[in-house]
C-alpha beads as a LAMMPS data file, in Angstrom:
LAMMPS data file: protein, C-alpha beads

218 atoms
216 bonds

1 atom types
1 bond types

-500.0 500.0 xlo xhi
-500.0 500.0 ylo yhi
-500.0 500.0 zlo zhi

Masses

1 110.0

Atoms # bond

1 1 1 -440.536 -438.078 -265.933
2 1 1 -441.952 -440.607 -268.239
3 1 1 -444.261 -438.719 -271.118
4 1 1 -446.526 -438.934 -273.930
5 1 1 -446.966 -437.452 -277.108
6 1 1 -448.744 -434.274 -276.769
7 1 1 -450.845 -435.331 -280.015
8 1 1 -452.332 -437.993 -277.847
9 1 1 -455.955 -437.016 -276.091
10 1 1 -455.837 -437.093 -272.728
11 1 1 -458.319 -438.418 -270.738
12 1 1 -461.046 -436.556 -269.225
13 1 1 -461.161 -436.229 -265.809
14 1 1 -464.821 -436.897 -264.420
15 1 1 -465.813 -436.253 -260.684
16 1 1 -465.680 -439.298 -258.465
17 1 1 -467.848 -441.531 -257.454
18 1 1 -469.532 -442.326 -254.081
19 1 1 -470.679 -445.761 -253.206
20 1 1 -473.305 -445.824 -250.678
21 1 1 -471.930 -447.658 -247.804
22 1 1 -474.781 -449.374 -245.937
23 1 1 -475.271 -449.241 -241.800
24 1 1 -443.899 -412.134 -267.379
25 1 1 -443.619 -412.472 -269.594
26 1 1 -445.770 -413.703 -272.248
27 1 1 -447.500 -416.785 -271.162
28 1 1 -445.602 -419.099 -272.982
29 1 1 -442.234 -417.916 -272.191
30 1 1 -439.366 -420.185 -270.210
31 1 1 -438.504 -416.814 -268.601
32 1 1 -442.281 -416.286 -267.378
33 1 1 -442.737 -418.826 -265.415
34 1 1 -445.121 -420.463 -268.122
35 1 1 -442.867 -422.759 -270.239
36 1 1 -443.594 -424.303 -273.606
37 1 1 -442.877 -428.079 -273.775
38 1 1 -443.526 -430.866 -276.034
39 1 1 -445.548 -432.574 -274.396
40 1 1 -447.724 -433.803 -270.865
41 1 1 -446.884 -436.149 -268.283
42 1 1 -447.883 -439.671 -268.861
43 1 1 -450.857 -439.736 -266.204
44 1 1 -451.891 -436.411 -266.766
45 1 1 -456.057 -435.853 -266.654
46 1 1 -457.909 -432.899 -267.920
47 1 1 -459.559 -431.311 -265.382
48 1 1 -460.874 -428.022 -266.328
49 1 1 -460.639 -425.382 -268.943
50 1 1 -459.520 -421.236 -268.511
51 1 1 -462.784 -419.525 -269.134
52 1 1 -461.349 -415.447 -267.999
53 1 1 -458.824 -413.734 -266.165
54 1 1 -459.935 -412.851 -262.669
55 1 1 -459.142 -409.371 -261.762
56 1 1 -455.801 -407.352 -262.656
57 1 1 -452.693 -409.133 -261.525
58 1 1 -452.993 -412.058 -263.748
59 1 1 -455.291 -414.430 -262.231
60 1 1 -456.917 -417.164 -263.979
61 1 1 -460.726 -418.037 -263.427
62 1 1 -460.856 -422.086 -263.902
63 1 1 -464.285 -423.840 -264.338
64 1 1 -463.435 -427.373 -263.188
65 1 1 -464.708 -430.669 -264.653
66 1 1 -465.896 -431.754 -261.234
67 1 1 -467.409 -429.812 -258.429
68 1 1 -465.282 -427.597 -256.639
69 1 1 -466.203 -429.491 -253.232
70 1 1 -465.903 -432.866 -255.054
71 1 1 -463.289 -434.005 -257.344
72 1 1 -462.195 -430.410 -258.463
73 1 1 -459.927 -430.401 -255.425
74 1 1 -457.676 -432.042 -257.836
75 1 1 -457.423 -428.002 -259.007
76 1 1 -456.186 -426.993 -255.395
77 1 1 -454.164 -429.631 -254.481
78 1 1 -451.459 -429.676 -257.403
79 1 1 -448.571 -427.411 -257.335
80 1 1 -448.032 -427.864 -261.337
81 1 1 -449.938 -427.344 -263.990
82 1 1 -450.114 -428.125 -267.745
83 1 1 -452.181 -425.739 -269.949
84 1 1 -453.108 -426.836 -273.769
85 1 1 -454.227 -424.269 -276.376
86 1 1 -453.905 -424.467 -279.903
87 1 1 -451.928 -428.037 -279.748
88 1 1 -449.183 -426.126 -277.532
89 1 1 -448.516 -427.499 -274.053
90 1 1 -447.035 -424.839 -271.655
91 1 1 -446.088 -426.005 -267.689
92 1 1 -446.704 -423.723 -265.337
93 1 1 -446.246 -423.426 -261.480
94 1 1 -449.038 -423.075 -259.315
95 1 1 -448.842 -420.052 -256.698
96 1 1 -451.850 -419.440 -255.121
97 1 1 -455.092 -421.135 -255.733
98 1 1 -458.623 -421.184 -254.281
99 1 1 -462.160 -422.229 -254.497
100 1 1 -464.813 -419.090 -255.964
101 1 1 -468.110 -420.313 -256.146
102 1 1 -468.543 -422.654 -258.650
103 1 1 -465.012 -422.152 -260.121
104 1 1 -461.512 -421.863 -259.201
105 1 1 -459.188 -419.081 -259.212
106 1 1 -455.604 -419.610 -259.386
107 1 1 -452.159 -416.924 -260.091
108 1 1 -449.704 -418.722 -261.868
109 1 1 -446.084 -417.949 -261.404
110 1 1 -444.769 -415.740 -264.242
111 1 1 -448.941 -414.554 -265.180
112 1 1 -448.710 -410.666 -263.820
113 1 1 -451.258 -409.227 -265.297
114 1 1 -454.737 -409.171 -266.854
115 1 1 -453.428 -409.298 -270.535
116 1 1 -451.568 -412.542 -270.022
117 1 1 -454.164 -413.956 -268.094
118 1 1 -456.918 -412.982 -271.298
119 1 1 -453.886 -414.755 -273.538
120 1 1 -454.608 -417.996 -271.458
121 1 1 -458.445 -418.373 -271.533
122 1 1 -459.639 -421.414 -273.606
123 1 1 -456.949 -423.112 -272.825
124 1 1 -457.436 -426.670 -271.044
125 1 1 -455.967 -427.489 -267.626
126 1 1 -454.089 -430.753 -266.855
127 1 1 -452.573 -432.231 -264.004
128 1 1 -451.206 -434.923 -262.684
129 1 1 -453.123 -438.311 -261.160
130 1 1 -450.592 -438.590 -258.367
131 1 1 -451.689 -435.373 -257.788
132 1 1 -454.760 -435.950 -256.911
133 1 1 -456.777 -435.651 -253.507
134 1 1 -457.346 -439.125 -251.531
135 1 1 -460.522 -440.024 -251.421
136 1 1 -462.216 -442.170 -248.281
137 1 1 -463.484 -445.763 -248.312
138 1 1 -465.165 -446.290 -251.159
139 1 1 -465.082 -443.494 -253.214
140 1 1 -463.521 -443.552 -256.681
141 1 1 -462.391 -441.325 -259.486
142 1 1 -464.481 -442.072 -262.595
143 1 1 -460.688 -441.982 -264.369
144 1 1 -459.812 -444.663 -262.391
145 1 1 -463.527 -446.771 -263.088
146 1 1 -462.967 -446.547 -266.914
147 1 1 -461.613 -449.414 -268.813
148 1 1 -462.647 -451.929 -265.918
149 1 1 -464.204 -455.382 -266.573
150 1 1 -467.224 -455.989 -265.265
151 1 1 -468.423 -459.295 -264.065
152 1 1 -471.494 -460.793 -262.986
153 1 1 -471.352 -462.433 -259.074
154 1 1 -471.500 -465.655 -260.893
155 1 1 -468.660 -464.849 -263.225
156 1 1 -470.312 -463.630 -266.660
157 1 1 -468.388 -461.576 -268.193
158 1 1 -470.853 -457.911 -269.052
159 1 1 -468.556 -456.293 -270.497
160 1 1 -466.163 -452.833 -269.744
161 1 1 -466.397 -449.404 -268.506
162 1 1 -466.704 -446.818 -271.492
163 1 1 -468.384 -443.897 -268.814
164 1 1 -470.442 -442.970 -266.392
165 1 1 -473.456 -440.709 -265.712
166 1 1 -474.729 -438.834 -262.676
167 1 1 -478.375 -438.687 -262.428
168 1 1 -478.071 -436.315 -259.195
169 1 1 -478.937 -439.624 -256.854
170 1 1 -475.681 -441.672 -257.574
171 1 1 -473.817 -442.729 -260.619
172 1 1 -474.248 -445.133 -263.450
173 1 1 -471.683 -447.193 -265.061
174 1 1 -472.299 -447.196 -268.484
175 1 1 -470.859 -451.105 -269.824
176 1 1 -470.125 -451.505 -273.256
177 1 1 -470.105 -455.535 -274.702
178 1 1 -470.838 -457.177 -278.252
179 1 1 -473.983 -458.302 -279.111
180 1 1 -474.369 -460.389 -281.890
181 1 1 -477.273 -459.910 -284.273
182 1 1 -479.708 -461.973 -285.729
183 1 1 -477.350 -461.325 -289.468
184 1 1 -474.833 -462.454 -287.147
185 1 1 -473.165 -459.110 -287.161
186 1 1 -471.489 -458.071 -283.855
187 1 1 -472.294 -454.720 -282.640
188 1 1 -471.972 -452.616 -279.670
189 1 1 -474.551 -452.305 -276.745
190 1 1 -474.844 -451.223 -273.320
191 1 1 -475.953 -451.955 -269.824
192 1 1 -476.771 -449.176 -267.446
193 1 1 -475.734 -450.463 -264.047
194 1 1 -476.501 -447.739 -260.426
195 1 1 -473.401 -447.681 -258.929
196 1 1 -474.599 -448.245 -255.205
197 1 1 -474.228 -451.160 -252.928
198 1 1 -477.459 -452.689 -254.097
199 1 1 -475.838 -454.090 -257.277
200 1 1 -472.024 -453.188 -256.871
201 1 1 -470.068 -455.598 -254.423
202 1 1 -466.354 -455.364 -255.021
203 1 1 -464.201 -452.298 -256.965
204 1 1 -460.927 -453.423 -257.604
205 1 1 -458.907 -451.001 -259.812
206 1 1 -455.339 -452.954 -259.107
207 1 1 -457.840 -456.324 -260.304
208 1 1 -459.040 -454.262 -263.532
209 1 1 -462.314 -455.307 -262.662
210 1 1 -465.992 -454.352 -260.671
211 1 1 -468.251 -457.515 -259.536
212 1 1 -471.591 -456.563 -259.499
213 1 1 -475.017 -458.635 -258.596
214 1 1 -476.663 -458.025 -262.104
215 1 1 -477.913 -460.996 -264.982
216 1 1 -476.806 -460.905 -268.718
217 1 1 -480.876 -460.340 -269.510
218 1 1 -481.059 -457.092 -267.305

Bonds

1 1 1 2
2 1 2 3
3 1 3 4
4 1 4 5
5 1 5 6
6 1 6 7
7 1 7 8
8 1 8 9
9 1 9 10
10 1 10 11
11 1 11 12
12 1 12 13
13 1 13 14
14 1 14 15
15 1 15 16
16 1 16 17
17 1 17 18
18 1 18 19
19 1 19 20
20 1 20 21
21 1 21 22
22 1 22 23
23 1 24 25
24 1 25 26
25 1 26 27
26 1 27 28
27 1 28 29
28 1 29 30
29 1 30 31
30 1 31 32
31 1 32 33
32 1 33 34
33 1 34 35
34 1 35 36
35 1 36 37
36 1 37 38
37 1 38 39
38 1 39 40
39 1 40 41
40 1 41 42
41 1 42 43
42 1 43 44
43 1 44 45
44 1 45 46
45 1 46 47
46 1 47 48
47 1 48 49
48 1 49 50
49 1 50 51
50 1 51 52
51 1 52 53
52 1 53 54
53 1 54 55
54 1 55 56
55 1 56 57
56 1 57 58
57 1 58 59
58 1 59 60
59 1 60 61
60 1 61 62
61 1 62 63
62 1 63 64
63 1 64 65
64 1 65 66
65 1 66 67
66 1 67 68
67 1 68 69
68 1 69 70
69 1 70 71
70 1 71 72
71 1 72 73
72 1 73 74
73 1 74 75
74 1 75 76
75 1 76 77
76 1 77 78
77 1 78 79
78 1 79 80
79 1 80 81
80 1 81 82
81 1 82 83
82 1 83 84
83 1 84 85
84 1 85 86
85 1 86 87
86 1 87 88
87 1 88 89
88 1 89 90
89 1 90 91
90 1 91 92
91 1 92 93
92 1 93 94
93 1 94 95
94 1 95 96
95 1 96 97
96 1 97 98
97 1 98 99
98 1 99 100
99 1 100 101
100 1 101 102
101 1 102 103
102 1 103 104
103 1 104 105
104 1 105 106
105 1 106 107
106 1 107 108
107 1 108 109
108 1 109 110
109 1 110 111
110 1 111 112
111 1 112 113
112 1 113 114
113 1 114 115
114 1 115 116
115 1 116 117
116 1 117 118
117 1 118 119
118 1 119 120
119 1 120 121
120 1 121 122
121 1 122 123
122 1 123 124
123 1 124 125
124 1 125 126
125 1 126 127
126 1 127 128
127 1 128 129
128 1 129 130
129 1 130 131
130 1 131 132
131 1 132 133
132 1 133 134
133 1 134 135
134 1 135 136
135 1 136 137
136 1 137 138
137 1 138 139
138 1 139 140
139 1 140 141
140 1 141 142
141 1 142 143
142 1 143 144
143 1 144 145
144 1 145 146
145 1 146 147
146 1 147 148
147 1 148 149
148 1 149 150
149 1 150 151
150 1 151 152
151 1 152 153
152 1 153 154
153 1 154 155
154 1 155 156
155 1 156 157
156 1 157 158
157 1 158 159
158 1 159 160
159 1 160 161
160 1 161 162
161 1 162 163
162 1 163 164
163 1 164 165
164 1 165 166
165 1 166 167
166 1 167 168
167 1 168 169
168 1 169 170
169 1 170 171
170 1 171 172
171 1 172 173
172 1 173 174
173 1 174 175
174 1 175 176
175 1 176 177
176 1 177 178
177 1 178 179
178 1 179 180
179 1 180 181
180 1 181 182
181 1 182 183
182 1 183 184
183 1 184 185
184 1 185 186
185 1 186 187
186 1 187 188
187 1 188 189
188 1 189 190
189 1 190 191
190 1 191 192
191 1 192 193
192 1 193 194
193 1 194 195
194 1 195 196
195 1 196 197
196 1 197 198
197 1 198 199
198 1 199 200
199 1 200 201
200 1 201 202
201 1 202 203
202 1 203 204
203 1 204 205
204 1 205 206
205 1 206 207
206 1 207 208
207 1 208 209
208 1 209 210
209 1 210 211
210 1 211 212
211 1 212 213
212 1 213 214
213 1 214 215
214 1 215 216
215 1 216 217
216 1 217 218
């Protein structure tokens, strides 16, 4: 398994993003279950956080990144975890997991009880991007949206991907590109850009790039 230092920040995980379409140990212990290791897998995404044990046989209450009926699937679909607290990275094995309201509650293999599950909350929760739930026709993770180029229909470049926000309707891609200034400085500004069909025509993550029906003055 190809990894990554565990010094390096891993990215965030985000919910997706829907397009309109018109028409025992001690946690921490190899012999728990819970195993230290040096460091995450190379596509590993954060996508929640330990906020409290959940009852008395050493389940974990999760609060997810994402809604659980959205993109915090990702929580109930993968089988393996990675847990980072205090710049130590632990694997663990998932063994039963499910939604709870807004959160998710999970039992890890080797967490028995309510102490260990106490010794895990703060702790971050990471798993893998091949883990995660497909989604239908277009529908995208915002992980996968970041870093794209985006280009006008008439091929002007507008710059790249640094985030996006939901405004409850739909998403915005936030684009980041260099202005220059009247000193003739370069600095950083940003187009806000609806992600919906009205102004997005063609996602291609393989491409590195999003085509959208917007002008360099908007």
């Amino acid at each position: 398994m190809a990894t990554r230092a565990s010094s390096r920040r891993p990215v965030s995980f985000g919910p997706f993003v829907r397009r309109p379409v018109k028409g025992d140990g001690r946690a921490g212990s190899s012999e728990s279950g819970i195993e230290r290791v040096t460091s995450l897998p190379d596509d590993a995404i954060e996508v929640g956080a330990v906020v409290d044990a959940y009852g008395i046989k050493g389940w974990l209450k999760i609060t997810p990144h994402a809604g659980v009926g959205s993109s915090g699937g990702a929580l109930l679909c993968a089988s393996s975890w990675w847990l980072v607290k205090g710049g130590v990275c632990r694997a663990a094995q998932v063994v039963s997991s499910k939604a709870h309201g807004v959160t998710v509650v999970v039992q890890l293999a080797g967490c028995a009880d309510r102490d260990q599950a106490l010794a895990l909350r703060g702790a971050t929760v990471h798993v893998r991007r091949a883990d995660f739930p497909a989604l239908g026709r277009d529908e995208y993770y915002w992980v996968d949206l970041i870093g794209l180029a985006v280009v006008s229909a008439s091929g002007d470049a507008l710059g790249q991907v640094v985030d996006l926000i939901d405004n409850g309707a739909h998403s915005i891609l936030r684009v980041q590109y260099d202005e220059i200034g009247r000193d003739g400085r370069i600095t950083k500004a940003e187009r806000l850009i609806p992600f919906v069909d009205a102004y997005v025509k063609t996602v291609d993550p393989s491409d590195r790039r999003i085509v959208v029906d917007w002008g360099m003055d908007y």
